[in-house]
N, CA, C and O of each residue as an XYZ file, in Angstrom:
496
protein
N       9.135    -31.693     -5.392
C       7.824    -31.727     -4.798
C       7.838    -32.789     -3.708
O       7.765    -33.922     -4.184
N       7.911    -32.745     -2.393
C       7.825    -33.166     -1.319
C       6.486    -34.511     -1.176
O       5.328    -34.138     -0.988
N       6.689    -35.485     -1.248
C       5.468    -36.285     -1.155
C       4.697    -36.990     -2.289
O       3.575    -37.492     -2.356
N       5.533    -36.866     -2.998
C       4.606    -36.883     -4.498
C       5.770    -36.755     -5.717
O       6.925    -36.482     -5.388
N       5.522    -36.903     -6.731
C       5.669    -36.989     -8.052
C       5.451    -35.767     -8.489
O       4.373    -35.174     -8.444
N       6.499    -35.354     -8.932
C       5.981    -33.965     -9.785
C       5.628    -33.863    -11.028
O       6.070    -34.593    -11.915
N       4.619    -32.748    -11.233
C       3.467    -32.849    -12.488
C       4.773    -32.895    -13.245
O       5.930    -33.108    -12.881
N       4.072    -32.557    -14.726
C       4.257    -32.566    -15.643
C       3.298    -31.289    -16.743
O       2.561    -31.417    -17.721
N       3.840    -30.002    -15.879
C       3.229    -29.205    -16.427
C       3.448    -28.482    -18.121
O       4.531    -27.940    -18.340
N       2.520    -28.510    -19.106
C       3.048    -28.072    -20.129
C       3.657    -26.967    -20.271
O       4.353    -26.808    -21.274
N       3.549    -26.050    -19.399
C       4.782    -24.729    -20.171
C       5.991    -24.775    -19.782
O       6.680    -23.765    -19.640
N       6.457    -26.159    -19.529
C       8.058    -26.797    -19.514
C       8.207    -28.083    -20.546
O       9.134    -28.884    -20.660
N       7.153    -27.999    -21.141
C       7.425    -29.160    -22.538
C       7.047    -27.967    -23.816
O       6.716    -26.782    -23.857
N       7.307    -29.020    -24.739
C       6.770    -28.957    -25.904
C       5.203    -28.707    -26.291
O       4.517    -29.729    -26.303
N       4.687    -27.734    -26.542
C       3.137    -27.969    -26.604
C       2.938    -28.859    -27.330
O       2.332    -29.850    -26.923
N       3.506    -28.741    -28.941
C       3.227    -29.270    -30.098
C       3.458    -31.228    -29.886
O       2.915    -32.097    -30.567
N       4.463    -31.424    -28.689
C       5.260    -33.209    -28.863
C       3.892    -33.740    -28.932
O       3.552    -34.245    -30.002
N       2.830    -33.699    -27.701
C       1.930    -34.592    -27.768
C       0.753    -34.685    -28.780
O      -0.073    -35.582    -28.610
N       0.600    -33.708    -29.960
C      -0.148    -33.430    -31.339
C       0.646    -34.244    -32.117
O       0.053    -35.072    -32.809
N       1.963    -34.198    -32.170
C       2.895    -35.045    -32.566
C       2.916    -36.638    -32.610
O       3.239    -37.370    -33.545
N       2.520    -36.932    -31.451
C       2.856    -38.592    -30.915
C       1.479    -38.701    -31.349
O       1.407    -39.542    -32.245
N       0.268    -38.144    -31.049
C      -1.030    -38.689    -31.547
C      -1.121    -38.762    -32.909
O      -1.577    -39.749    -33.487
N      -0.624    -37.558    -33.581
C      -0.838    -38.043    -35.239
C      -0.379    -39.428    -35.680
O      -0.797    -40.161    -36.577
N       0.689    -39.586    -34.711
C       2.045    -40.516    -35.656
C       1.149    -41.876    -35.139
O       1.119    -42.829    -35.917
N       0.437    -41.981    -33.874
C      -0.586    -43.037    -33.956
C      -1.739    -42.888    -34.867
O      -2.261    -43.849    -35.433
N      -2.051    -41.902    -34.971
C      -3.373    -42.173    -36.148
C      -2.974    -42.505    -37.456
O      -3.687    -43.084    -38.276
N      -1.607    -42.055    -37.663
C      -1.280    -42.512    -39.025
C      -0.815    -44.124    -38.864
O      -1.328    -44.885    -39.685
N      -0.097    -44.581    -38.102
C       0.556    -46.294    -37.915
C      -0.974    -46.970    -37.782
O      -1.317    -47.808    -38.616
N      -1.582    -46.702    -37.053
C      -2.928    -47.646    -36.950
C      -3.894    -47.069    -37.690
O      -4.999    -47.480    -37.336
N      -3.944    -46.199    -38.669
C      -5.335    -45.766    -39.544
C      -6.178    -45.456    -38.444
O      -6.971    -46.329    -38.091
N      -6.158    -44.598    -37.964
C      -7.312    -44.334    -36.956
C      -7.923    -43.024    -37.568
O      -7.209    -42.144    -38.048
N      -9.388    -42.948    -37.517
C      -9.796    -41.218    -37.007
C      -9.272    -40.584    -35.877
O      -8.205    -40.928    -35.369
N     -10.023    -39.607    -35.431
C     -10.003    -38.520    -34.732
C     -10.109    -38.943    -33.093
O      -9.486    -38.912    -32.032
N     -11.934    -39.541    -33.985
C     -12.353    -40.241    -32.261
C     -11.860    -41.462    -32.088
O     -11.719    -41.788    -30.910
N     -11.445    -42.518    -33.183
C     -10.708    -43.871    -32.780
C      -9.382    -43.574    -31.949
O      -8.923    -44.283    -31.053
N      -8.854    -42.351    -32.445
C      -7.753    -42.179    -31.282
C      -7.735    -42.038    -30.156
O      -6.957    -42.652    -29.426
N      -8.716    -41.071    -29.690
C      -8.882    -40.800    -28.638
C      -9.402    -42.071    -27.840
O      -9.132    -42.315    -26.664
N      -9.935    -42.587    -28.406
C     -10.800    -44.318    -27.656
C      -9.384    -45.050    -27.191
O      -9.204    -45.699    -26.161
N      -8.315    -44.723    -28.374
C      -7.167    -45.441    -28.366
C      -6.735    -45.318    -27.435
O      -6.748    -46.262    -26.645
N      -6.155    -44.104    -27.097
C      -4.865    -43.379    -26.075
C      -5.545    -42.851    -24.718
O      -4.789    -42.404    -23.856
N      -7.146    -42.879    -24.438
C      -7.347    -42.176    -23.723
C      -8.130    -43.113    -22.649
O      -7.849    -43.037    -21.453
N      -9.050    -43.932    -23.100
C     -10.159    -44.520    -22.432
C      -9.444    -45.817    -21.958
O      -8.676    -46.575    -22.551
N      -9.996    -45.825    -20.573
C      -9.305    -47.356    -20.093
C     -10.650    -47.897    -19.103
O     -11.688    -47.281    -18.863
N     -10.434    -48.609    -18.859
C     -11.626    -49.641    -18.014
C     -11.532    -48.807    -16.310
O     -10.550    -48.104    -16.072
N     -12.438    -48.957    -15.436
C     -12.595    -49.213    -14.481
C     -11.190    -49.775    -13.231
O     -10.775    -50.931    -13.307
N     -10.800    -49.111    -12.515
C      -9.664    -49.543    -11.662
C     -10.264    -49.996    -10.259
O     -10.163    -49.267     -9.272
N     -10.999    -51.441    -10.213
C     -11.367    -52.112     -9.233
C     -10.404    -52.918     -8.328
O      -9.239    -52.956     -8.724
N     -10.686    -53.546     -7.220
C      -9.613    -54.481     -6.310
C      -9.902    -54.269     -4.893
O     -11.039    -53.904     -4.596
N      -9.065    -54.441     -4.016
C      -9.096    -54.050     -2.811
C      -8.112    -52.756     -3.026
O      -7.445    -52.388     -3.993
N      -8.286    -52.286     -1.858
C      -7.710    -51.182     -1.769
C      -6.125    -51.031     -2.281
O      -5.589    -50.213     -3.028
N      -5.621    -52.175     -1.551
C      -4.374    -52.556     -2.124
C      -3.811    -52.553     -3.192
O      -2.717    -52.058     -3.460
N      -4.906    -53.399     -4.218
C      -4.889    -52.949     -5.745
C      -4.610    -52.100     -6.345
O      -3.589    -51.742     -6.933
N      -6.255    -51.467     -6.105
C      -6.480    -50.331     -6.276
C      -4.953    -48.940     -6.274
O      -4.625    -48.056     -7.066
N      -4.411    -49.425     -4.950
C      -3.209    -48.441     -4.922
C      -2.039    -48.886     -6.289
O      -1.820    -48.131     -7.236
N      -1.657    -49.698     -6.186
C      -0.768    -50.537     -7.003
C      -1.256    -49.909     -8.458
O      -0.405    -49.256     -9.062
N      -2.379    -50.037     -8.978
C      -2.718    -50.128    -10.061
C      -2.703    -48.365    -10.650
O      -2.725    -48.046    -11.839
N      -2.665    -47.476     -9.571
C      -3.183    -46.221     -9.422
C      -1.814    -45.636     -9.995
O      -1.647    -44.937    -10.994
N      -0.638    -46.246     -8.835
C       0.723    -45.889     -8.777
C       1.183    -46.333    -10.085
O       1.675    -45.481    -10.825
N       1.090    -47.638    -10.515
C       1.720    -48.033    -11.643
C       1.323    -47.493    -12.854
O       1.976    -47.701    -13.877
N       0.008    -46.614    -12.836
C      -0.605    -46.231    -13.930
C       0.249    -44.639    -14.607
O       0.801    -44.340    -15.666
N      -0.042    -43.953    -13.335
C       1.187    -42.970    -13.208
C       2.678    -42.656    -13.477
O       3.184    -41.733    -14.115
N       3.530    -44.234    -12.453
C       4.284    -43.986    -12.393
C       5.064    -44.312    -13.868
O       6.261    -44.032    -13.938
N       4.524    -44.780    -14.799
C       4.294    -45.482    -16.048
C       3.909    -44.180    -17.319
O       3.769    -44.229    -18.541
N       3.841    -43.137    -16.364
C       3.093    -41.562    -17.409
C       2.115    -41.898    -17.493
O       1.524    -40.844    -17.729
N       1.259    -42.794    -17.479
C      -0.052    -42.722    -17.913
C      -1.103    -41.628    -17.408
O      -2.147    -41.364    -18.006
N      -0.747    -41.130    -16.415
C      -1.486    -39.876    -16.030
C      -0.362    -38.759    -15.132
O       0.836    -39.009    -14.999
N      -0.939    -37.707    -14.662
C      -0.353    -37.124    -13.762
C      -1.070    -36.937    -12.323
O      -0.599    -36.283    -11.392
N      -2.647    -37.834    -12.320
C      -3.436    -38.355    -11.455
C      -4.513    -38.441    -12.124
O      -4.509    -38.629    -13.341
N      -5.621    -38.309    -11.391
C      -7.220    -38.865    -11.344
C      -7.748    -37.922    -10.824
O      -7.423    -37.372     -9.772
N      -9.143    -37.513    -11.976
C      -9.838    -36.591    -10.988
C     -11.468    -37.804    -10.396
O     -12.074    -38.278    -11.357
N     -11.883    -38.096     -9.341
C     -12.899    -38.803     -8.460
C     -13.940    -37.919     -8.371
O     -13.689    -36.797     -7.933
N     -15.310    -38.258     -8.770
C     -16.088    -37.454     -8.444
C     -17.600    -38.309     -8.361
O     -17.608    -39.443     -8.839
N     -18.770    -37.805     -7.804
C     -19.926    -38.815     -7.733
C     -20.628    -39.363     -8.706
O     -21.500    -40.232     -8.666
N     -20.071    -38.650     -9.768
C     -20.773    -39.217    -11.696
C     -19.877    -40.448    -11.961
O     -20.090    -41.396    -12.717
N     -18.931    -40.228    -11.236
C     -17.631    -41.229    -11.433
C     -17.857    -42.415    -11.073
O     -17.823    -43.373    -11.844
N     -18.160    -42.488     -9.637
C     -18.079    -42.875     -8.508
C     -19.251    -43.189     -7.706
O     -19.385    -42.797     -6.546
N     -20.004    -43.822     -8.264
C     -21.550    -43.770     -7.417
C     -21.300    -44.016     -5.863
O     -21.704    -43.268     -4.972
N     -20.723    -44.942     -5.721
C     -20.517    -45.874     -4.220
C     -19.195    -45.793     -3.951
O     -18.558    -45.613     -4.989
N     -18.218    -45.879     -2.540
C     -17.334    -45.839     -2.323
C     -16.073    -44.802     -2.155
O     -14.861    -44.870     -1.946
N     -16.814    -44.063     -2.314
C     -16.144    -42.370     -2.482
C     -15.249    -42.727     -1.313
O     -14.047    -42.964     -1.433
N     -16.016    -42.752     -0.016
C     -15.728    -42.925      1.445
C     -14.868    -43.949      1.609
O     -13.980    -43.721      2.431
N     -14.840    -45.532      0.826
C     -14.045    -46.135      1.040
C     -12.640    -45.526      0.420
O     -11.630    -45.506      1.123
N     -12.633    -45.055     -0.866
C     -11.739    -45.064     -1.589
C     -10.680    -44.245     -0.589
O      -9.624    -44.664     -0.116
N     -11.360    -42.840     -0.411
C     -10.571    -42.047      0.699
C     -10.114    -42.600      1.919
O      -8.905    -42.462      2.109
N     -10.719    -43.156      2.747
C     -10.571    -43.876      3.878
C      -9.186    -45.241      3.512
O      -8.227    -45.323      4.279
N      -9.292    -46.061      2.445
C      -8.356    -46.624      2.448
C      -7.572    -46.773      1.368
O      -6.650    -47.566      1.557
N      -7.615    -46.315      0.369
C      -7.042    -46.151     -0.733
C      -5.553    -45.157     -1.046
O      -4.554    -45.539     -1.656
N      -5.839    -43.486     -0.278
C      -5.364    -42.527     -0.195
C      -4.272    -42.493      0.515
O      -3.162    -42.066      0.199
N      -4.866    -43.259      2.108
C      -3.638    -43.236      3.152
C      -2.115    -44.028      2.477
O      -0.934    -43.695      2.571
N      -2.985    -45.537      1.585
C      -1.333    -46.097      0.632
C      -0.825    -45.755     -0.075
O       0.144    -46.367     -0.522
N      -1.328    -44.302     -0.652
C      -1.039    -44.276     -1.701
C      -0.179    -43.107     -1.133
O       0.822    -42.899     -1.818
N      -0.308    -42.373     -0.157
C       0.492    -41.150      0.937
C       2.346    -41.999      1.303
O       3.556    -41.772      1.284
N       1.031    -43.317      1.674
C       2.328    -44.489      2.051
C       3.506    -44.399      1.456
O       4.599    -44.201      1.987
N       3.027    -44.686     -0.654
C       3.817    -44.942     -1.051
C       4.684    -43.955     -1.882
O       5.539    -44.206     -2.731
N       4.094    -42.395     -1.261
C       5.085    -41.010     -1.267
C       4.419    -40.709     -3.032
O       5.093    -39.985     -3.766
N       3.223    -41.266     -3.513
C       2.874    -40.646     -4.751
C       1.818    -39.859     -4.665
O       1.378    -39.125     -5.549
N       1.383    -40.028     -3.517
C       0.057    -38.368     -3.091
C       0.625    -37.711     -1.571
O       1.021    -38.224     -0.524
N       0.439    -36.319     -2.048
C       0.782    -35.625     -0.856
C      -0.181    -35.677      0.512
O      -1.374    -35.908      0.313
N       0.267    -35.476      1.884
C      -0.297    -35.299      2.890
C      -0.806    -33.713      2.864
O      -1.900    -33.271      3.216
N       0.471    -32.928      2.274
C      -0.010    -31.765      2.842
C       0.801    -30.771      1.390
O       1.555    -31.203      0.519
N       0.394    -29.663      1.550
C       0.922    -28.627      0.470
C       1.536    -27.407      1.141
O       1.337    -26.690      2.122
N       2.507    -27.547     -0.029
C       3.505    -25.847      0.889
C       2.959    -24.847      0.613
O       3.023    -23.888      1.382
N       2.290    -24.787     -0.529
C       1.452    -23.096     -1.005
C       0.258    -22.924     -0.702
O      -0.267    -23.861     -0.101
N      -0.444    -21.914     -0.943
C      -2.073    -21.863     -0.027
C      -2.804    -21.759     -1.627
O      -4.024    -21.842     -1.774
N      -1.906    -21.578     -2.698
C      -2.805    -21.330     -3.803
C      -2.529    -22.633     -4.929
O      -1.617    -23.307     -4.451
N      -2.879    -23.083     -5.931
C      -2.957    -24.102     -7.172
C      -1.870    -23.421     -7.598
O      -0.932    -24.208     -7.465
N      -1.286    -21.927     -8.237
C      -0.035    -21.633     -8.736
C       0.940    -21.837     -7.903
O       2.057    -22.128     -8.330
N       0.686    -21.719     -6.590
C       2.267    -22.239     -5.632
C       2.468    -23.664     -5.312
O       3.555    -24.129     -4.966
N       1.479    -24.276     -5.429
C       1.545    -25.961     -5.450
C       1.863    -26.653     -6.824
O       1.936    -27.881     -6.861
N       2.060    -25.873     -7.991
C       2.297    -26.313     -9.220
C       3.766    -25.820     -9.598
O       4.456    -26.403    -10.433
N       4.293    -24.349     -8.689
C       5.427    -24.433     -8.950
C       5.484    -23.133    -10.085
O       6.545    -22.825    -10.629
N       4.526    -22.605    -10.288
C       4.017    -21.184    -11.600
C       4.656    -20.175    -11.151
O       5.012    -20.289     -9.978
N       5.003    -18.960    -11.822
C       5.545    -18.053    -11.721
C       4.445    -17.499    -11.923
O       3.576    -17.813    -12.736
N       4.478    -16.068    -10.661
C       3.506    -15.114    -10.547
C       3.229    -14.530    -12.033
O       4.245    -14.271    -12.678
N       2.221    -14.338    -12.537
C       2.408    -13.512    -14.103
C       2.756    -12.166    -13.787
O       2.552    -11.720    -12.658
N       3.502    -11.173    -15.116
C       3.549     -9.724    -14.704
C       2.418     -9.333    -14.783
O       1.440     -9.939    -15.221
N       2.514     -7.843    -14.180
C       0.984     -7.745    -14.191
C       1.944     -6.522    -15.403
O       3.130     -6.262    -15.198
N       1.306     -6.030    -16.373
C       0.980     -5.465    -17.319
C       0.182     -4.185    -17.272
O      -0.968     -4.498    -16.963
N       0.252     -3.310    -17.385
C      -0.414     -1.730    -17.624
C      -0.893     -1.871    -18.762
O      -0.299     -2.638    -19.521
N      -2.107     -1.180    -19.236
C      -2.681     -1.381    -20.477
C      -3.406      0.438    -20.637
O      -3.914      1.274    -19.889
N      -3.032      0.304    -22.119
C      -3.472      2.014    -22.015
C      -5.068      2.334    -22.761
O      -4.709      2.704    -23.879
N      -5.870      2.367    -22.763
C      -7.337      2.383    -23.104
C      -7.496      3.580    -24.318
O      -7.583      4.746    -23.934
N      -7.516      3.422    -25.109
C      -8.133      4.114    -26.139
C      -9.084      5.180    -25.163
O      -9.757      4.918    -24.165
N      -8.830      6.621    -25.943
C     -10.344      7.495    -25.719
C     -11.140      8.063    -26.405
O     -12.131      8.586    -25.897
């Protein structure tokens, strides 16, 4: 993947590994269901200058912690504009977000194989 980090799409893993790794934390730390999820999932706020902000974005990632961020105005009250304006271009900088995409669709930018298409015979 040209520009970027490539996902980490599940129908080239294991479905079951990551049901796996979460149990084996709920069982080592006694957790519930939702304490896990608080555990493994929820993190604070990624504030700074932009600079930071990039650093903290990249390292979060480049670390697995995600395969990105989705930004949105529930998210994001203020700064949308900054974030894009200076956040994005370092982070292009530092070759972990793309400038541009080779496919025109989400399955050719992910790398998916067309599905077959299938004939189906209808009861009469």
């Amino acid at each position: 993947m040209p520009g970027g980090r490539a996902g980490r799409a599940f129908i080239h893993q294991d479905r079951f590994e990551p049901v796996a790794k979460l149990r084996a934390v709920a069982e080592s730390k006694k957790l519930n269901l939702r304490e896990v999820v608080i555990d493994q999932f929820e993190r604070g706020p990624i504030v700074g200058t932009p600079q930071q902000v990039a650093e903290k974005i990249d390292s979060f990632v480049g670390n697995d912690g995600s395969d990105g961020f989705i930004l949105g105005s529930h998210l994001v009250l203020t700064g949308l504009d900054e974030f894009v304006d200076d956040v994005v271009p370092l982070l292009q900088e530092r070759g972990v977000l793309r400038s541009d995409y080779e496919g025109t669709t989400l399955r050719d930018n992910l790398g998916l194989p067309i599905p077959v298409q299938r004939e189906y015979v209808t009861a009469r």
